[in-house]
C-alpha positions as CSV (number, residue, x, y, z in Angstrom):
1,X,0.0,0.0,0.0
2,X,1.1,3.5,-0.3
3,X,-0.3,6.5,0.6
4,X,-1.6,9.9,-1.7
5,X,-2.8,13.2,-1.5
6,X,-6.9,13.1,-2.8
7,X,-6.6,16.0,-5.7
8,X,-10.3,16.2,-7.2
9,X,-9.0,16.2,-10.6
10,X,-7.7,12.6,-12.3
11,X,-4.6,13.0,-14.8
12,X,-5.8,12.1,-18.1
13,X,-2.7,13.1,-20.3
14,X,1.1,13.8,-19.6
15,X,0.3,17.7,-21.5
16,X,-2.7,18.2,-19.1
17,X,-0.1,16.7,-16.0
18,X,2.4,19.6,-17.1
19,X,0.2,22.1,-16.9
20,X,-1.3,22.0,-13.7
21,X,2.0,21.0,-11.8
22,X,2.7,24.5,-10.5
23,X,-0.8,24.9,-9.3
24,X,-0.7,21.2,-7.0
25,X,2.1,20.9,-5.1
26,X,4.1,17.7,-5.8
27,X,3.8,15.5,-2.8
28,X,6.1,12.1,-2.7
29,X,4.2,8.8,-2.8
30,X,5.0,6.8,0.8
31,X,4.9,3.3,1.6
32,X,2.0,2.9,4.0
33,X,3.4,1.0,7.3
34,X,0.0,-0.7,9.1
35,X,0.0,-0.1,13.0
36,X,3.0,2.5,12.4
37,X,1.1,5.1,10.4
38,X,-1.8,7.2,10.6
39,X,-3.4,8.8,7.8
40,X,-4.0,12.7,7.9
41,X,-6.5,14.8,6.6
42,X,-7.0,14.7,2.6
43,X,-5.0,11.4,2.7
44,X,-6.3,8.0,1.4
45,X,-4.6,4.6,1.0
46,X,-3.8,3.3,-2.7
47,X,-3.0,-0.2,-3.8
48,X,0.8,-0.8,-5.7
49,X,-0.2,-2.4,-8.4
50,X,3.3,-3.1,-9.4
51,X,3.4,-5.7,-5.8
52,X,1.5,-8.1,-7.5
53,X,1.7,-10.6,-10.0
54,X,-1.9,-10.5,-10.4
55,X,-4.4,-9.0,-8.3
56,X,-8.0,-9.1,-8.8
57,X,-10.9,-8.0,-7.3
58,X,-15.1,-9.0,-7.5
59,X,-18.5,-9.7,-5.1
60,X,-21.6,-11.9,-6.5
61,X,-24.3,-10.0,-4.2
62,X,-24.7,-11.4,-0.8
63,X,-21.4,-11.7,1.3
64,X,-19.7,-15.2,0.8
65,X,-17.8,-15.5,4.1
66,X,-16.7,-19.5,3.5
67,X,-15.7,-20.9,0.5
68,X,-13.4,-23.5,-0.6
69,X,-11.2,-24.0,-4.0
70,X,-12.1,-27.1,-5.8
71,X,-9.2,-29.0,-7.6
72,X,-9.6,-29.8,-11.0
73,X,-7.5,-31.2,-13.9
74,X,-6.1,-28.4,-15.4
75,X,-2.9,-29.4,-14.4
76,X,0.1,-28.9,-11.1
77,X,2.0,-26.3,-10.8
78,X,0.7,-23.7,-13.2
79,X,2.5,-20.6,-13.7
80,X,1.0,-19.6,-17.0
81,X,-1.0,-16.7,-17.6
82,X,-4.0,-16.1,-17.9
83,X,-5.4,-18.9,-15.0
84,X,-8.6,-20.4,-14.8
85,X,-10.3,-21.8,-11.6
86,X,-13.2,-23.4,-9.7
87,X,-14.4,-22.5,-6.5
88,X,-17.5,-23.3,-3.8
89,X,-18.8,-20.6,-1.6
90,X,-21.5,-20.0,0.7
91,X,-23.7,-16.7,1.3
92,X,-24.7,-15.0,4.6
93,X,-28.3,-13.3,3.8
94,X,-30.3,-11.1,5.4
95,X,-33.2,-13.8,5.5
96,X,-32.9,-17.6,5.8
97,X,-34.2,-18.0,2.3
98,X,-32.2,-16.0,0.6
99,X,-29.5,-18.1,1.1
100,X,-27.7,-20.3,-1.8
101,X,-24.2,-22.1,-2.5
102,X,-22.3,-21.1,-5.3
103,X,-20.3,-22.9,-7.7
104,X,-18.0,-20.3,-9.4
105,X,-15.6,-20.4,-12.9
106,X,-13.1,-18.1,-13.3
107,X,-11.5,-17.6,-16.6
108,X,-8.8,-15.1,-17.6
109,X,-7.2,-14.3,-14.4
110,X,-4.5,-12.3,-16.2
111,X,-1.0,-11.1,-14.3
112,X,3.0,-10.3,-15.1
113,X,5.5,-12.1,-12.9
114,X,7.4,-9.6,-11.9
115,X,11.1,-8.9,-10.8
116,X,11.9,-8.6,-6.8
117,X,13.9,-6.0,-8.0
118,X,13.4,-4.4,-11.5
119,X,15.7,-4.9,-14.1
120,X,16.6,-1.5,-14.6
121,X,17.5,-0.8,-11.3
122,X,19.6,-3.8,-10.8
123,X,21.7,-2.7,-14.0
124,X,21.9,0.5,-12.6
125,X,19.4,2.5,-14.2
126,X,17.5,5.2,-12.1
127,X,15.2,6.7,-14.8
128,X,12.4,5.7,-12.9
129,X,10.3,9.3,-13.6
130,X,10.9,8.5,-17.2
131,X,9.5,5.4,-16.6
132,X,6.1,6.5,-15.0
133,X,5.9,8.9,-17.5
134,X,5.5,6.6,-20.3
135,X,3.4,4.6,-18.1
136,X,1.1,8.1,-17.5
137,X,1.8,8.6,-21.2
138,X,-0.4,5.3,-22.4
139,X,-2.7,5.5,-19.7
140,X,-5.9,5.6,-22.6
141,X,-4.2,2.3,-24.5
142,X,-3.9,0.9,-21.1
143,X,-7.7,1.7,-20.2
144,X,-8.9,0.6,-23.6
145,X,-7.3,-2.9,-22.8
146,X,-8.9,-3.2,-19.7
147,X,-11.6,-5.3,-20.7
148,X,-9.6,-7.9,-21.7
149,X,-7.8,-7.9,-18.4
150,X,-10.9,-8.8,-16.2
151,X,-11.8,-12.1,-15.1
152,X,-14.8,-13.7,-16.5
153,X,-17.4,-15.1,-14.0
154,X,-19.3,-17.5,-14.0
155,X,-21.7,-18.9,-11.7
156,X,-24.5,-22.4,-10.7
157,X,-26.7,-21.3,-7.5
158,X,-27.7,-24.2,-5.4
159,X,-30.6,-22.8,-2.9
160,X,-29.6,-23.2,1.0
161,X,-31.9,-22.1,3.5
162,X,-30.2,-20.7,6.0
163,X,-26.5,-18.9,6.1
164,X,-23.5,-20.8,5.1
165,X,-21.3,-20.5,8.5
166,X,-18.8,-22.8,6.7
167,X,-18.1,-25.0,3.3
168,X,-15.5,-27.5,2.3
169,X,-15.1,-29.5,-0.3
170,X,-14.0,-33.2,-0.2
171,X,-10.1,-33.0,-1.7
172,X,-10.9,-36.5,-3.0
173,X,-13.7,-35.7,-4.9
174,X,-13.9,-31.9,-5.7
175,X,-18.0,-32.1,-6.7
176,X,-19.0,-33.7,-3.1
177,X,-18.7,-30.6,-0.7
178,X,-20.2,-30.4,2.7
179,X,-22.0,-27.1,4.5
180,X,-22.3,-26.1,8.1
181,X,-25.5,-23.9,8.4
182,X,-26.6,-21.3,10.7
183,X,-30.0,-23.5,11.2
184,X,-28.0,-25.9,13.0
185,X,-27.7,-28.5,10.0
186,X,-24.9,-29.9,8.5
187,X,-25.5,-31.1,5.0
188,X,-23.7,-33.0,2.2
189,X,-24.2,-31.9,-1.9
190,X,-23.4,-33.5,-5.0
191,X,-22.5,-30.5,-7.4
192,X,-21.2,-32.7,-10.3
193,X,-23.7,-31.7,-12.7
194,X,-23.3,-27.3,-11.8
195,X,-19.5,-28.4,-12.2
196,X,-19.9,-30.0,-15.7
197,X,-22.6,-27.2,-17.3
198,X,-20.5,-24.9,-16.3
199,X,-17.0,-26.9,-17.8
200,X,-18.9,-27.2,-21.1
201,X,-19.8,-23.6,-21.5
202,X,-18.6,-20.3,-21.5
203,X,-21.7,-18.5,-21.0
204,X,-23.2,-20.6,-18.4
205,X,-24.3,-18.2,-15.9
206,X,-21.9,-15.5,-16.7
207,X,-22.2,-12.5,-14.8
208,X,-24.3,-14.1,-12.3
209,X,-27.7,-14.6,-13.7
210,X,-28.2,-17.9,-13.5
211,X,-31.4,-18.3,-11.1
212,X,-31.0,-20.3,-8.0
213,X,-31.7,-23.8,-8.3
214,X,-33.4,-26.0,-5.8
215,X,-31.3,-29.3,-5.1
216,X,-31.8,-31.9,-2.5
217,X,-28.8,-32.9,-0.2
218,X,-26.9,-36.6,0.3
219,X,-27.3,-35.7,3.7
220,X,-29.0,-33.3,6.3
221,X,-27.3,-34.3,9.6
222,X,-29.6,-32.3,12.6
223,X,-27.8,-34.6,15.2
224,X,-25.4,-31.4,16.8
225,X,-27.3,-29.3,19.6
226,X,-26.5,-26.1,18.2
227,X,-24.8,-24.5,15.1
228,X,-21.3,-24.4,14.2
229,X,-17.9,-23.7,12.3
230,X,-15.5,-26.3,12.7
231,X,-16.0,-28.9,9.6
232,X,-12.7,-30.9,8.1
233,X,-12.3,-33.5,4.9
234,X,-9.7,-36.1,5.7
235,X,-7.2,-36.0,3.2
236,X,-6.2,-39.7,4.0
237,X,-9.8,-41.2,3.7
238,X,-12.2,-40.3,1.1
239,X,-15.0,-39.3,2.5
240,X,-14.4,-39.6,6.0
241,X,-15.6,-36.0,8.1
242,X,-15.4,-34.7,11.1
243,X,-18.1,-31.5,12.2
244,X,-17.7,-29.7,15.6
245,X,-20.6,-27.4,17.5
246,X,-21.0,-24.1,19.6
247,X,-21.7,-26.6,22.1
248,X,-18.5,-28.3,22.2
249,X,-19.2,-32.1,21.1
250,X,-17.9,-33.6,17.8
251,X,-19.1,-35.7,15.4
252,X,-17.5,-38.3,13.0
253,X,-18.8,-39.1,9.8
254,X,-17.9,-42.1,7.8
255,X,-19.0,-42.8,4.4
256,X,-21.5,-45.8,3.8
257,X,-23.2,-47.5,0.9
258,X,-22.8,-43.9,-1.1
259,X,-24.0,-41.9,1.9
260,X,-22.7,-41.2,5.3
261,X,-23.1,-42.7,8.4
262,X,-22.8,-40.3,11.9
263,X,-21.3,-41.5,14.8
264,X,-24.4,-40.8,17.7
265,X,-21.6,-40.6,20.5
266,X,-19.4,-37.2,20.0
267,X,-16.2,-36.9,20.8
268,X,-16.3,-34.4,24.2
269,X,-13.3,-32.5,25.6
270,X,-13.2,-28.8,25.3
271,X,-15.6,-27.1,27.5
272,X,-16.6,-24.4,24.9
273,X,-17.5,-24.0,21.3
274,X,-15.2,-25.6,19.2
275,X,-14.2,-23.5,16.2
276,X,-12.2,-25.5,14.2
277,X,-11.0,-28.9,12.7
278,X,-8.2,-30.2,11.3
279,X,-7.0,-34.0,10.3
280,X,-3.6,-34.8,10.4
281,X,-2.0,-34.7,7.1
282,X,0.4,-37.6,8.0
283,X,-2.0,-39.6,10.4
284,X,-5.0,-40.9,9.0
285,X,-6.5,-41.6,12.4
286,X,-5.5,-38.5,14.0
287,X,-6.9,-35.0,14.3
288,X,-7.0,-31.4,16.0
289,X,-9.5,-29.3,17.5
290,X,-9.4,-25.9,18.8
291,X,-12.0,-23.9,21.4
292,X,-13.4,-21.1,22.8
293,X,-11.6,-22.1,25.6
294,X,-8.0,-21.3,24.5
295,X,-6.9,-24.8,24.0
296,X,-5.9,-27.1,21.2
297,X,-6.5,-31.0,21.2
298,X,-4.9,-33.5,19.6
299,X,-7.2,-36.7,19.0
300,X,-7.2,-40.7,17.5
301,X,-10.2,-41.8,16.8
302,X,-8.8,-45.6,17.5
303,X,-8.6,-44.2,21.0
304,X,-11.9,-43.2,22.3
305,X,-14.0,-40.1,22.6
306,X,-11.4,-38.5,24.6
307,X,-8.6,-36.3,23.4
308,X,-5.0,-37.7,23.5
309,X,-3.5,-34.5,24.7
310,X,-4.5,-31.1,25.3
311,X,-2.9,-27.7,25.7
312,X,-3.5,-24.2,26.5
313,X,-2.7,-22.5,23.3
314,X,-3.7,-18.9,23.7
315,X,-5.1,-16.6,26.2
316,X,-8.4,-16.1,24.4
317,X,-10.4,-17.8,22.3
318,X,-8.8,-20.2,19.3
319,X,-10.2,-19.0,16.4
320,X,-8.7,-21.1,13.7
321,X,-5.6,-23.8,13.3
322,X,-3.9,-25.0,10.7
323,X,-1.8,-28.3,9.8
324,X,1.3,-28.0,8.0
325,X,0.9,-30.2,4.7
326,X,4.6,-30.3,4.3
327,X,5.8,-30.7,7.9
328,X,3.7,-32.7,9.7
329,X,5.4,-31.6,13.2
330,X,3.5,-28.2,12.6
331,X,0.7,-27.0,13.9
332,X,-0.6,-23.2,13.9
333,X,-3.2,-21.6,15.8
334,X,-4.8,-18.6,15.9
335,X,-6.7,-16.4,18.3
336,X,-9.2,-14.0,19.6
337,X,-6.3,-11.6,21.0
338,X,-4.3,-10.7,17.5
339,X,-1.6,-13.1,18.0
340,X,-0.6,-16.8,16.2
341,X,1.8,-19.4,17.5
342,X,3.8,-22.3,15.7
343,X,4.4,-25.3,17.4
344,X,6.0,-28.2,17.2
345,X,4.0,-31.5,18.2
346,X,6.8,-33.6,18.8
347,X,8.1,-31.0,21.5
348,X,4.3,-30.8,23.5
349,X,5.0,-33.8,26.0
350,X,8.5,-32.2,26.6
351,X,7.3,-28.5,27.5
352,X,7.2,-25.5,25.6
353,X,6.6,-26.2,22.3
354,X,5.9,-23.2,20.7
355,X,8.6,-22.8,17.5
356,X,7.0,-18.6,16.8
357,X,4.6,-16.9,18.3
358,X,3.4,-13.3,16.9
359,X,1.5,-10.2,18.2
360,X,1.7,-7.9,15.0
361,X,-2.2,-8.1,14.2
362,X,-4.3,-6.2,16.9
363,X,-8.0,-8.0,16.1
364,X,-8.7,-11.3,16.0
365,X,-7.5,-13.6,13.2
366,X,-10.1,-14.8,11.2
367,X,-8.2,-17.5,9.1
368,X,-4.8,-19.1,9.0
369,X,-3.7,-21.1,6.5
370,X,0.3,-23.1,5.1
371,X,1.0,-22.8,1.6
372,X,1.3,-26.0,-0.2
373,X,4.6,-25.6,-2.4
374,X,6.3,-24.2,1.2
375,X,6.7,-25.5,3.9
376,X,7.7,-22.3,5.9
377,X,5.2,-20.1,4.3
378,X,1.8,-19.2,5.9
379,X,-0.9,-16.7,5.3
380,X,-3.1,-14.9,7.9
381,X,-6.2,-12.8,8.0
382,X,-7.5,-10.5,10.5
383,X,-10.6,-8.6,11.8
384,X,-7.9,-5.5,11.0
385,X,-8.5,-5.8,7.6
386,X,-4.9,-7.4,6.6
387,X,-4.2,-10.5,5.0
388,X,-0.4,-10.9,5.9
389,X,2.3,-13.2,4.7
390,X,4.9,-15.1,6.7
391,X,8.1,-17.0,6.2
392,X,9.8,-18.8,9.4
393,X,12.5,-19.1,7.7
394,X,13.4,-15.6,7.3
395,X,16.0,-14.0,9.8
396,X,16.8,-10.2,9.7
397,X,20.2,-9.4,7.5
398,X,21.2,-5.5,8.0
399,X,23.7,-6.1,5.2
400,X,21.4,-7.6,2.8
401,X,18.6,-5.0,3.5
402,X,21.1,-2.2,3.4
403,X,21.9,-3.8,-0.1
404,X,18.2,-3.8,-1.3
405,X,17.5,-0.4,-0.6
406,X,20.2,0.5,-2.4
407,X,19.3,-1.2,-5.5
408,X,15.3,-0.1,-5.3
409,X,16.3,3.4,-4.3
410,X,14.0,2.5,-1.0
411,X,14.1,5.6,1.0
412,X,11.5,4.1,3.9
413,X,13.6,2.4,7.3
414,X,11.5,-0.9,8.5
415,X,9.9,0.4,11.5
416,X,12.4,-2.0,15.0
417,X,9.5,-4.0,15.9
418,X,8.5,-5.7,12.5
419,X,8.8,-9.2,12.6
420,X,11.2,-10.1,9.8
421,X,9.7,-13.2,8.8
422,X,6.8,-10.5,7.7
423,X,6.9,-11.3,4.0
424,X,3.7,-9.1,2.1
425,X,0.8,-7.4,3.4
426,X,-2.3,-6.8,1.7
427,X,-4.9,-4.3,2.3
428,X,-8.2,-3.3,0.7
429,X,-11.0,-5.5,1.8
430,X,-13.1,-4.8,4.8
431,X,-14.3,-7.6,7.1
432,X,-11.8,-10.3,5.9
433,X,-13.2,-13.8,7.3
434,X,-11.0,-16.8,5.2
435,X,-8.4,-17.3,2.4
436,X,-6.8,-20.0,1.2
437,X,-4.1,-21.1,-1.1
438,X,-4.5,-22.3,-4.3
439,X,-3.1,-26.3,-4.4
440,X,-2.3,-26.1,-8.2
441,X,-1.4,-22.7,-8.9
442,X,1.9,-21.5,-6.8
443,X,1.6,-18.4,-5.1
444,X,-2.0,-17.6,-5.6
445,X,-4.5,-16.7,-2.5
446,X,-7.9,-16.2,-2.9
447,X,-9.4,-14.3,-0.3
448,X,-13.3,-13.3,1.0
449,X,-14.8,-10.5,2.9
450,X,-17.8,-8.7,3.7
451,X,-17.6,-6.6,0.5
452,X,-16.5,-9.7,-1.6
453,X,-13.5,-11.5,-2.8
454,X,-9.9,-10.6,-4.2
455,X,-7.5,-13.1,-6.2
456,X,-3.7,-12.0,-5.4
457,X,-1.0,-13.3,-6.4
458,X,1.8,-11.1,-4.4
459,X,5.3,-10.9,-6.3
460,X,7.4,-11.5,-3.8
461,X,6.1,-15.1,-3.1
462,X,6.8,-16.8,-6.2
463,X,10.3,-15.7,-6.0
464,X,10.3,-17.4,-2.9
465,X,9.0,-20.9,-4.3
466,X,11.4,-23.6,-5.5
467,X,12.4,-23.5,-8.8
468,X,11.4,-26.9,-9.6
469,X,8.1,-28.0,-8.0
470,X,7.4,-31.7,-7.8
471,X,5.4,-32.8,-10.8
C-alpha cells in the first residue's frame, strides 16, 4: 500500500499533467506501514499495483464468508497466464431463504510475474520518472485494454436455507462438498452436474444470472445441539468427516453404501465452542481441534471419545488452526487476542513447544492457513482488515537490507519491531473472514470479505518458491 494526496482532478494526459504541476504541489508517494502510520487529513490509501503478479478484485451479491477451492485437472504447478479456476462458496443473507451455494468459474485471471527487484534498477538505471511517464503517457491504451484484463465469471446457485457459516469441499472428490448452516444442520451436496454445465460452457451463468436452483442434499445431519464452524475433509480417507458445534461435542462421519453414516456418540473434551477442525496430514487416524476455551486437542479416533492430549494454546479464544501439509510436526493456531503461535507437536509432552509466536495483528485472526509448495510459508487474516504473509524461515540481514534499498532506491527504514519473517501485506478488503491457497497454482490466495473476494498473487512469493516444483 502507499499513501496519496486526494486531488479532485484525475490526470488524463502527460500535457494536461504539465500544466497543472505548478498549481498542485508535488507530494512524494510513501509506503504505507499498518499499525506505524496514521493517515491525515486529505489522505487516502492506494494499492501498488506493481506488488503483485496478479491481483483481482469481485463480489456476486450477498457476502460469501466460506468458501473452498475445488481441484480440478487443469494441471500442477501452473504458472502460465491467464489462470482459470473453480471455486464453492457459501452466502450470509439477510433472510434464511435468501441463502444459496455457489459454484463459481473463473477464466482469464491475467497477471505479469514480476522482478523482486526491476531490471533496470539492478543494471543501474535510475530513470524511474521517465518510466512512470511513459506509463502516464499510455494511460488511454492501457484503459482501452482493460476489458480484456478482467476475469470472466461464472456462476451455478444451489438454494440453501439458512446462512453458510462454513463450506468444504472433499479433496478427493472436488464435486462432493459439505455445509455447516446457521440452522443448525450440516448437510452434504453433489455438485457434479453445476461443475460440468459450467466446464462445457462459456456463458453458463456469466455475470451471475443464472437463477437459484433447488437441489436436494446426500445428507442433512440435525444430530449437533446447536450451530457451528469447525468442519474438516480427511485427506487420508475419502469421505471420512469430522463436524464440531457451539456446544463443544464432535461428530464423526464415515462414508456408507454412497452416503454417510454419523457417529451418535461425539467426541467431548473442550468445554466451549469448538471453532475448528483439522486432520492430520500424515495420520489418518489422528486430528486437532481448537476452542473457545483457548486450547488445542490432539485426538485418535482408534482411541476413544477422549482427546489424547490437550494444551493451552492462547489466552483467548482459538479462532482457527492449521496443519502444516509439508511438515507434519507443525501446527498453527490462531486467536481471539491478535496473536498466532507455531508449534511443534513432537516437543508438547517435553514442554514449551511453541517454535514462533506473533503479536503484529491487533483483532482477531479470522483464518490461517500453510501454503502447499512451502513449507515455511503461511498466510493470515484478521478482523484488522490485513491479509499478511509469513516466512519462518526468514531471519533479519542489516547487510542484505542495506543492499536492497540501495538497488530499489528505498528511502522508507522498516519500522524496529517488524517481525522479519513479515513477508507481504495486503490491504483493501473490509471484514476479511478466510483465504486460502490455491493447491495447483503457486503463489495464488484467494481471499473473501464482507464486500466480496480478491484473487492476489503477491510478487514476492513466487520468488520465494522452488524453482522446480514436484510434478
Amino acid at each position: 500500500m502507499g499513501r496519496t494526496v486526494k486531488t479532485k482532478a484525475k490526470r488524463k494526459n502527460k500535457k494536461k499533467a504539465e500544466a497543472s504541476s505548478s498549481e498542485i504541489p508535488s507530494i512524494p508517494t510513501r509506503v504505507w506501514q499498518p499499525g506505524v502510520d496514521t493517515l491525515e487529513d486529505g489522505e487516502e490509501l492506494q494499492c501498488d499495483p506493481s506488488a503483485y503478479n496478479s491481483l483481482h478484485g469481485f463480489h456476486v451479491g450477498w457476502p460469501c464468508l466460506s468458501f473452498d477451492i475445488l481441484g480440478d485437472k487443469l494441471g500442477l504447478n501452473r504458472t502460465e497466464f491467464p489462470h482459470t479456476l473453480y471455486m464453492v462458496a457459501g452466502t450470509q443473507a439477510e433472510k434464511a431463504a435468501h441463502n444459496s451455494i455457489g459454484l463459481f468459474k473463473i477464466t482469464n485471471v491475467s497477471g505479469k510475474r514480476r522482478d523482486v527487484v526491476p531490471k533496470t534498477l539492478a543494471n543501474g538505471d535510475d530513470d524511474m520518472e521517465d518510466e512512470d511517464d511513459d506509463d502516464d503517457s499510455d494511460s488511454d491504451d492501457d484503459d482501452g485494454d482493460e476489458a480484456s484484463k478482467t476475469p470472466n465469471i461464472q456462476v451455478r446457485r444451489v438454494a440453501h436455507h439458512g446462512c453458510v457459516n462454513r463450506i468444504r469441499a472433499m479433496p478427493q472428490n472436488s464435486h462432493i462438498c459439505v455445509s455447516w448452516a446457521d440452522s443448525g444442520h450440516v448437510q452434504v451436496w453433489d455438485m457434479n452436474s453445476h461443475l460440468n454445465a459450467l466446464a462445457e460452457s462459456e456463458t453458463e451463468g456469466k455475470d451471475g444470472t443464472s437463477p437459484v436452483l433447488n437441489q436436494a442434499p446426500l445428507v442433512n445431519f440435525s444430530g449437533h445441539k446447536d450451530e457451528g464452524y469447525a468442519i474438516d475433509w480427511s485427506p487420508a480417507t475419502a469421505g471420512r468427516l469430522l463436524s464440531g458445534d457451539c456446544k463443544s461435542m464432535i461428530h464423526l462421519w464415515e462414508p456408507a453404501s454412497g452416503s454417510w453414516a454419523v457417529d451418535p456418540i461425539p467426541f467431548a473434551g473442550h468445554t466451549a465452542s469448538v471453532e475448528d477442525l483439522q486432520w492430520s496430514p500424515a495420520e489418518e487416524n489422528v486430528f486437532a481441534s481448537c476452542s473457545v476455551d483457548g486450547s488445542v486437542a490432539v485426538w485418535d479416533i482408534r482411541l476413544g471419545k477422549s482427546p489424547a492430549l490437550s494444551f493451552k494454546a492462547h489466552n483467548a479464544d482459538v479462532n482457527v488452526i492449521s496443519w502444516n501439509r509439508l511438515a507434519s510436526c507443525m501446527l498453527a493456531s490462531g486467536s481471539d487476542d491478535g496473536t498466532f503461535s507455531i508449534r511443534d507437536l513432537r516437543l508438547i509432552k517435553g514442554g514449551d513447544a511453541v517454535v514462533a509466536h506473533f503479536e503484529y495483528h491487533k483483532h482477531p485472526i479470522t483464518s490461517i492457513e500453510w501454503s502447499a509448495h512451502e513449507a515455511s510459508t503461511l498466510a493470515v487474516t484478521s478482523g484488522d482488515n490485513q491479509l499478511t504473509i509469513w516466512d519462518l524461515s526468514l531471519e533479519k540481514d542489516e547487510e542484505e537490507e542495506a543492499e536492497f534499498k540501495a538497488q530499489t532506491k528505498e528511502l522508507v527504514n522498516t519500522p524496529q519491531d517488524l517481525p522479519p519473517q513479515l513477508l507481504f501485506v495486503h490491504q483493501g478488503q473490509k471484514d476479511l473472514k478466510e483465504l486460502h491457497w490455491h493447491n495447483q497454482i503457486p503463489g495464488m490466495i484467494i481471499s473473501t470479505a464482507a464486500d466480496g473476494f480478491n484473487i492476489l498473487m503477491p510478487y514476492n512469493i513466487q520468488n520465494t518458491l522452488p524453482s522446480e516444483l514436484p510434478a
